[in-house]
N, C-alpha and C positions, 0 to 999 in steps of 0.2 A: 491717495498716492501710495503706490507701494513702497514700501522700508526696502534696504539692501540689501537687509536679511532674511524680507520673504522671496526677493527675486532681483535678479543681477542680470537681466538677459534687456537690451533695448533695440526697437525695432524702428526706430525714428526719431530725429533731434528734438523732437519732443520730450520723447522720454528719457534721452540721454539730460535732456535737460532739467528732468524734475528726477531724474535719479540723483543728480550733480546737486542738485541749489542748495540744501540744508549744507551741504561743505563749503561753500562758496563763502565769498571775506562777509560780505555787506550783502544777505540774503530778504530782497525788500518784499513784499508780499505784491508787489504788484507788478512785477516780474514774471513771477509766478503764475498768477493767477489771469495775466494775459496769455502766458505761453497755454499755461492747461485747457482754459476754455475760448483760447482765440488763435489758435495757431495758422488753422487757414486763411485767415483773413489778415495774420501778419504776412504774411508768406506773400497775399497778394497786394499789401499792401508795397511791400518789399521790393517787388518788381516791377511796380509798374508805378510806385512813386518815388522809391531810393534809387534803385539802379538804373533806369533809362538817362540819357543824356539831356541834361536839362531836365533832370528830378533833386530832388532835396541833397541827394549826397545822405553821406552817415553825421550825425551831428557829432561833431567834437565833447569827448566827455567827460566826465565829474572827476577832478581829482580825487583822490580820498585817499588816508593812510594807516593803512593796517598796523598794529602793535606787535614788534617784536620781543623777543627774551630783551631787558636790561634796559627799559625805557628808549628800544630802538624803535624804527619805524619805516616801514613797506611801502614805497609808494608806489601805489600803481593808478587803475580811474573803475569807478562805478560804469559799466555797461548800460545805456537804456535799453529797454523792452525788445526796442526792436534790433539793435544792434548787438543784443547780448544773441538772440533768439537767430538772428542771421549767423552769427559764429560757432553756434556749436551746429547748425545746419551745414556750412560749409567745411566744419573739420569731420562731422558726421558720414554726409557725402564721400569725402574722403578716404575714409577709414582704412583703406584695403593700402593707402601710401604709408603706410605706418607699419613696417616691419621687423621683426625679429632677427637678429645678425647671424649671418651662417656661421655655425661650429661652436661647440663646447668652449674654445679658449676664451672667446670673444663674448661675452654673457651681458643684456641688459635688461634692468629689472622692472618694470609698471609702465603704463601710462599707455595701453594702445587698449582696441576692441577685439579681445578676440571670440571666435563663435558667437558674435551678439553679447558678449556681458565684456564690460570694462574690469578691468584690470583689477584689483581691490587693493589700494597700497598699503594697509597694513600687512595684508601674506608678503607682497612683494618685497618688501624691506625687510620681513623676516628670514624669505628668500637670499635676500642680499646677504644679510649677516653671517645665514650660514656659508654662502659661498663664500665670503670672505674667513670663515673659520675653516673653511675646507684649502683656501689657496696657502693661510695664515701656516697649515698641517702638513700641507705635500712640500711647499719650496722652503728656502732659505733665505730671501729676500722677499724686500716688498718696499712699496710706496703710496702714498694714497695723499688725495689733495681735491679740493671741490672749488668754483671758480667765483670769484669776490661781485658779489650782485648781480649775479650772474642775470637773471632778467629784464634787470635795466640797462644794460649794457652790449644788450644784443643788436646791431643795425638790422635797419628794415631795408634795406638793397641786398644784405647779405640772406634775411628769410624768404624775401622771392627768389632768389634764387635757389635757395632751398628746397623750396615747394617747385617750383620749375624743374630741378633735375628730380626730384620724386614722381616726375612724371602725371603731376596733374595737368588738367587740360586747359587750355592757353587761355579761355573764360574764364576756370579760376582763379588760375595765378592772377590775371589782371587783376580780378573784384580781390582778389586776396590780399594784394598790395595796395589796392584803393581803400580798403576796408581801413587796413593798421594807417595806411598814412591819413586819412581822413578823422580817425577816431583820435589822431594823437595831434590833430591840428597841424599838421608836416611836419613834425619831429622825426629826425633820422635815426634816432635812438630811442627805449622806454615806452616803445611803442607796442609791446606786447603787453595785452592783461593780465595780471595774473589772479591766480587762486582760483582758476577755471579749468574744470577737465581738460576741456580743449587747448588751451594754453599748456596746460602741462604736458598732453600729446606733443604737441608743436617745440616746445623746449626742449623736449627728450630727445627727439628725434633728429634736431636739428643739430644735436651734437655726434649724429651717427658716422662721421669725417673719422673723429677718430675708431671707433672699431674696423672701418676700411682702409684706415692707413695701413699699405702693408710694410711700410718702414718701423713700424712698431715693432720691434722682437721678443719681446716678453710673452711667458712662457701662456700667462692668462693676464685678463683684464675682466674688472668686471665693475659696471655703474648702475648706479641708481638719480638718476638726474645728470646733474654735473658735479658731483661722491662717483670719483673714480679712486680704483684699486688696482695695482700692475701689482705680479707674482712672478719669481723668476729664481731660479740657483744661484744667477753670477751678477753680482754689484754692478758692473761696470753697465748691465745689458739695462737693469732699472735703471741708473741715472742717466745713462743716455736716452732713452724712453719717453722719464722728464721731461729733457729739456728740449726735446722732439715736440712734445706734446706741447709745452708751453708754447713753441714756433707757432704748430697749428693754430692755437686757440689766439695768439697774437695776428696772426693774419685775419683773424675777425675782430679785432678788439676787445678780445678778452683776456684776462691775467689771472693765475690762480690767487685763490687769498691763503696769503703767507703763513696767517695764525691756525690755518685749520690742515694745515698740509707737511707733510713729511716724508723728505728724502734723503737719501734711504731710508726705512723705517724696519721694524725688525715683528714682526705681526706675531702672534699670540692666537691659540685658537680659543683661545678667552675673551679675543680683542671687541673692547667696547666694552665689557665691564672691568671698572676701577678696583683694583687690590685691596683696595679700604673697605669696601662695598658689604657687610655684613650680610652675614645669611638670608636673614629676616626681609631685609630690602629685596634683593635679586630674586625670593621667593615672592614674593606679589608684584615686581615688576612682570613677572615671568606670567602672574596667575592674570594680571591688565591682559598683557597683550593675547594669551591663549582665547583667554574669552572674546575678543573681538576680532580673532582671527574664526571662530568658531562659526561665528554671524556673519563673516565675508567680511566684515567692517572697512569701509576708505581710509579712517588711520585718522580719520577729525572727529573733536566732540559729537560731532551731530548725533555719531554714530552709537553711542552710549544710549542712546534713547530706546535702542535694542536690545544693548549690550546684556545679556544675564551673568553677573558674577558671583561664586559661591559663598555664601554668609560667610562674612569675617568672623573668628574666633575671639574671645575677651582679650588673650593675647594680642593680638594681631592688630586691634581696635587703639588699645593702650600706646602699642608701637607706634600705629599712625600720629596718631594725639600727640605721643612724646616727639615726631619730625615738627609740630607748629612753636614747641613748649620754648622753645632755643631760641639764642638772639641770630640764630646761625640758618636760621630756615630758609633753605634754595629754592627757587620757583618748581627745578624739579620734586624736592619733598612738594609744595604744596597742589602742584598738578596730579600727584599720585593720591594723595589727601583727599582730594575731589573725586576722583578719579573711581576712587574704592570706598568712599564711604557716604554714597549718596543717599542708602538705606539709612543711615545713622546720622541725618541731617541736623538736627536736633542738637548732638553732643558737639557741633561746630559753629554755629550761633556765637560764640561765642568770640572764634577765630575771626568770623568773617568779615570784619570792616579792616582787619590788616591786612587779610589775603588782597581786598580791593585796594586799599592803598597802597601794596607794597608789590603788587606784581597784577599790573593794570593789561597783561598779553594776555593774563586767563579770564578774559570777560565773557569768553565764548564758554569756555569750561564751567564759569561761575554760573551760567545762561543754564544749565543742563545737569549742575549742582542742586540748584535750587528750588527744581521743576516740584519733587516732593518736602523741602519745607512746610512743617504743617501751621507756623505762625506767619501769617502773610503780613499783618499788620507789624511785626517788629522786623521782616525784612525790607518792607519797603518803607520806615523808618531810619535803617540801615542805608537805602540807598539813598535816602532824602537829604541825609545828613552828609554822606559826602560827597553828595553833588552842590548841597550849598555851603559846603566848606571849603577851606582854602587848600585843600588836595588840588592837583597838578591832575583831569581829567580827558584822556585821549579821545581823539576822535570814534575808535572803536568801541573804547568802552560807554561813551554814552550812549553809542547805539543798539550796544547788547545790555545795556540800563533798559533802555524804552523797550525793547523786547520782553525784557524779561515783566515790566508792566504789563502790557499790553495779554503775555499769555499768562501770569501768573497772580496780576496784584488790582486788576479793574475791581474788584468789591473792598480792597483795603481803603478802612477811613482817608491815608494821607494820597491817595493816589492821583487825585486832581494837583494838588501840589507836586507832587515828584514831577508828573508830567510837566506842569509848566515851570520846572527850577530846568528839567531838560530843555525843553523848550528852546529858554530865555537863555542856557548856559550860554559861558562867553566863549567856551572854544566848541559852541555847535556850529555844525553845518547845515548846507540845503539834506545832504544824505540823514543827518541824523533828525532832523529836523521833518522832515519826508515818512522818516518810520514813523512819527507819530501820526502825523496827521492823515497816513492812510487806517490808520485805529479807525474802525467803522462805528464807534459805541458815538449815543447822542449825547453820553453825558462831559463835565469836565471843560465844558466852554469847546469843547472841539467842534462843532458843527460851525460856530462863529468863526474858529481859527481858518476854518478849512471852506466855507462861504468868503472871508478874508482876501486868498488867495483866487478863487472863483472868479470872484467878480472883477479881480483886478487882469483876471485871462494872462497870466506870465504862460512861459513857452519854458519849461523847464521843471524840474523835477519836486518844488512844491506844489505847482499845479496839476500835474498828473499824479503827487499821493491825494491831494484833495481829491480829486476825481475820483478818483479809486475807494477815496474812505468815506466819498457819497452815497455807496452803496446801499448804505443801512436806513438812508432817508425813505421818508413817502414818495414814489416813482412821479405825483406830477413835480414836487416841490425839489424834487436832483436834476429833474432833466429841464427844469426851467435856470437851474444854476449853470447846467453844460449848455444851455442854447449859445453864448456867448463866447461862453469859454473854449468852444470846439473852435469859432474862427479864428484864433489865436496865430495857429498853425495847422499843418498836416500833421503831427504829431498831438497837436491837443484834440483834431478832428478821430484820429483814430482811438484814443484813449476813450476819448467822449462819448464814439458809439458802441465801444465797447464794454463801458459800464452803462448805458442805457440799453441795450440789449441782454446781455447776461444778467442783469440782477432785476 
């Protein structure tokens, strides 16, 4: 699969979707590796067993909940195979409903295709900042506010409707609103995924009301998601603007969040760096994000895995070291920490069972950290211990635990262990519980864990990572495990033949 920094151009939901998956919350390898080597045969599975009348329907799916800053948490649902694969086909499809707002005042920043490559949201938000240092330079006023959950809070009568005046065609809107109501169990609300390109097309867009409101009077506007920024000479024109705009977003059920917003606001063309903010920091936040705007980077860890950033200096090294040293250490220092000194992995061995304990949203970061740790056996001694300790262990973090086994610590002594402490954890799930058991290796009791499942033919995402992490068996002794476990369902039917054909 191509990186996003050897090419950014996609020619099919395929590709958009293996450009997409390393950003995605909960990226399970058999997602993946259905869409890469089985797309036509989901496709027809698709239609002529999901969608026809008196076919399966989309299954209802996996809750699961992303970690946010401060021991918060993202709830949205784990996509299966096929319904992950049918949604970026059908916003793919699309793509040309996805437009750019006429005129310079009105500016919005990521989330569409254009010429064949998606958008890269780290430029775009760099984009963003400076337009907001340019609105921040030319007016006098300003206001700026983003809108409180905003994803869970969206009605699904209000996105077909959406997608209906975008002018999609009257098959999609329907499958588009059978799609989200089906996947959310008929939930009227929270029924968009998120942390999916497609999703986030879909979110942006669908706040494009206001850039066409022409009661707006403000002199510029400019978003990044639902991070709006009004520009204007005269007080009265922002605050009525505001509270214009609040209407708008009230007639959908949405309210801005009060803590992140401010009106009037008086803009700096500094705005967003803090007056405290030392030299030294603003200089390698600056040196992060140039390098990964360099490589096109999406703006998520994933993208680090390309990311080339210039040897830190002994200085510079020191300064990081001195952000862990404090009892005062903010997730943003230790994101930066991560961030810039993955060469120097070594010299942070020694942070790392706080960074996990203490800021459990950079599990993904930590995932992408630790890729060149050159002791495996005392990091996954590290992980061992606080997964069987009395640490407070999220959903997502154990899942980017089992990850980070699976591609970095299969020959550590404790690795059979870590595995089954994940395993057996008490706040695992089927998702996290899934990333192991599609581990294709025969060692660690997993072929039992994962014949376990088999034989017992569940219809649901233990038995399709078993299936998946059959692969590595002797071809008569997996496809004697899937004879069974294909009748299950039509979803265990398709899994089934698709690792006994591919592999």
């Amino acid at each position: 699969m191509a990186s996003k920094a050897q090419s950014k151009t996609v020619e099919s939901a395929r590709d958009l979707f293996l450009w997409d998956y390393d950003s995605t919350l909960f990226p399970l390898a058999l997602n993946r590796l259905m869409v890469d080597r089985y797309a036509d045969e989901m496709d027809e599975f698709i239609q002529e067993t999901v969608l026809p009348a008196g076919g399966t329907g989309f299954l209802p799916q996996q809750r699961v909940f992303a970690s946010k800053s401060g021991w918060h948490l993202r709830r949205t649902v784990k996509l299966d195979p096929v319904a992950e694969f049918f949604w970026y086909g059908l916003i793919y499809k699309n793509r040309a409903r996805f437009r750019k707002p006429l005129g310079l005042d009105r500016n919005v920043f990521g989330f569409r295709i254009v010429r064949g490559e998606p958008l890269p949201t780290v430029r775009s938000y760099a984009n963003f900042k400076a337009s907001i240092a340019y609105g921040a330079a030319k007016f006098d006023q300003s206001a700026y506010f983003d809108i409180a959950s905003y994803f869970n809070h969206i009605y699904h009568h209000d996105l077909v409707r959406w997608f209906e005046e975008a002018e999609a065609s009257p098959g999609d809107v329907e499958v588009f609103g059978r799609f989200l109501r089906e996947i959310s169990s008929g939930r009227s609300v929270d029924c968009l995924p998120q942390g999916l390109y497609p999703s986030k097309m879909v979110g942006s867009a669908f706040l494009s009301f206001l850039e066409a409101s022409n009661r707006i009077r403000s002199a510029r506007m400019v978003r990044l998601m639902d991070d709006v920024w009004l520009f204007d000479d005269q007080r009265n024109t922002i605050v009525s603007d505001a509270l214009r705009i609040q209407a708008l977003l009230g007639d959908r059920g949405l309210s801005i969040n009060v803590k992140k917003s401010a009106i009037p606001h008086k803009a700096s063309a500094q705005e967003g760096i803090p007056s405290t903010l030392d030299e030294m920091k603003v200089k390698l936040l600056r040196r992060r994000r140039e390098a990964m705007m360099d490589d096109g980077g999406y703006g998520e860890p994933d993208d680090e895995e390309t990311t080339t950033i210039e040897e830190l200096t002994e200085e510079e090294q020191e300064y990081l070291l001195g952000l862990l040293n404090g009892s005062d250490t903010t997730e943003e220092d230790a994101e930066l920490v991560l961030s810039l000194m993955r060469d120097s992995s070594e010299d942070l061995m020694s942070f790392l069972p706080t960074l996990i304990q203490e800021f459990p949203a950079l599990a993904k970061r930590t995932h992408h950290f630790c890729r060149d740790v050159p002791d495996i056996e005392e990091l996954a001694k590290i992980l061992l211990r606080h997964t069987q300790g009395d640490a407070t262990v999220p959903e997502e973090q154990l899942f980017w635990f089992a990850k980070m086994a699976e591609d970095y610590l299969l020959k550590a002594r404790s690795a059979g262990s870590l595995l089954q402490a994940l395993f057996e954890h008490e706040q695992a799930t089927d998702i996290t519980r899934a990333k192991i058991l599609e581990i294709s290796t025969k060692k660690f009791g997993l072929p039992e864990l994962r014949e376990e499942q088999l034989r017992s033919a569940p219809s649901g995402w233990l038995g399709w990572a078993a299936a998946v992490g059959s692969r590595g068996l002797a071809k008569g002794q997996r496809n004697h495990l899937l004879k069974y476990f294909r009748k299950a369902s039509p979803m265990n039917r398709l899994v089934g033949e698709f690792v006994e054909s591919r592999f």
